[in-house]
N, C-alpha and C positions, 0 to 999 in steps of 0.2 A: 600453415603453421598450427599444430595442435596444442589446446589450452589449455589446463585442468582447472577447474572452481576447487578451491580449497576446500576442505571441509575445518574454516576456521573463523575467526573475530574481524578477520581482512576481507570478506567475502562473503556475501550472501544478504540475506535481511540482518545478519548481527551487524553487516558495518553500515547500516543503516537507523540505527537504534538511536534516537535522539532527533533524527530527521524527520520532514515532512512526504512522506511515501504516497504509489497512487499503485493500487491493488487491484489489480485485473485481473476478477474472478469468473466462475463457469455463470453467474445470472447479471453481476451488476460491476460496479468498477465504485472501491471505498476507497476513501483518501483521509488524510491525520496523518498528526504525530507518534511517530512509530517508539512506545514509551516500552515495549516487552513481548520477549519470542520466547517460546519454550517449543516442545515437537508438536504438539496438536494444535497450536492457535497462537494467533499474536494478538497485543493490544495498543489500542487508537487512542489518541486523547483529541478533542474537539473533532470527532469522525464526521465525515459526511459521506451522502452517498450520492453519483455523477448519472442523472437520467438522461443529462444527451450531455453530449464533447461536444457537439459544435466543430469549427475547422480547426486539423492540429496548430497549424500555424497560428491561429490566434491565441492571446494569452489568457488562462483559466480557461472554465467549464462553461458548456451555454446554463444546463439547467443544474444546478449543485444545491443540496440541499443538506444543509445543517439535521443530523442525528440528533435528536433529544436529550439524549443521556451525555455525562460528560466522557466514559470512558465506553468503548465497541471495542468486543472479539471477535475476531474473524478466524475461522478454522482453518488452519496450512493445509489440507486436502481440496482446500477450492478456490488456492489462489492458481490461476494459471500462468500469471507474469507480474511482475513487478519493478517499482524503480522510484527514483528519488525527486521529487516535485523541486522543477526548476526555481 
């Protein structure tokens, strides 16, 4: 059965705006509060960045490390997957 992804506010990183998201990008994998998407970048509020996962099945990151700064952009060209933290 063929799907389409809407190009709308029900689908994609918009209906994820307010949630806590885990951003699988081309070097590292970011994780935060998905607070803002526009076409070039989104923004993170208490971003971290995940140096090792550890086993999926276990719950959280093994190595996660809290970002400095309160709010991280990340550029929509190097996210490669994405999705909503259980």
């Amino acid at each position: 059965m063929k799907m389409i992804i809407e190009n709308n506010k029900a689908e994609g990183l918009d209906s994820l705006l307010g949630e806590m998201v885990s951003l699988w990008c081309a070097n590292y994998i970011y994780t935060g509060k998905l607070v803002g998407v526009n076409g070039s970048c989104v923004k993170l509020e208490d971003a971290a960045i995940v140096f090792e996962t550890g086993e999926f099945d276990s719950p959280g990151w093994k190595d996660l490390q809290a970002l400095p700064w309160k709010t991280h952009y990340v550029q929509t060209a190097a996210i490669e997957s994405f999705g909503g933290v259980k």
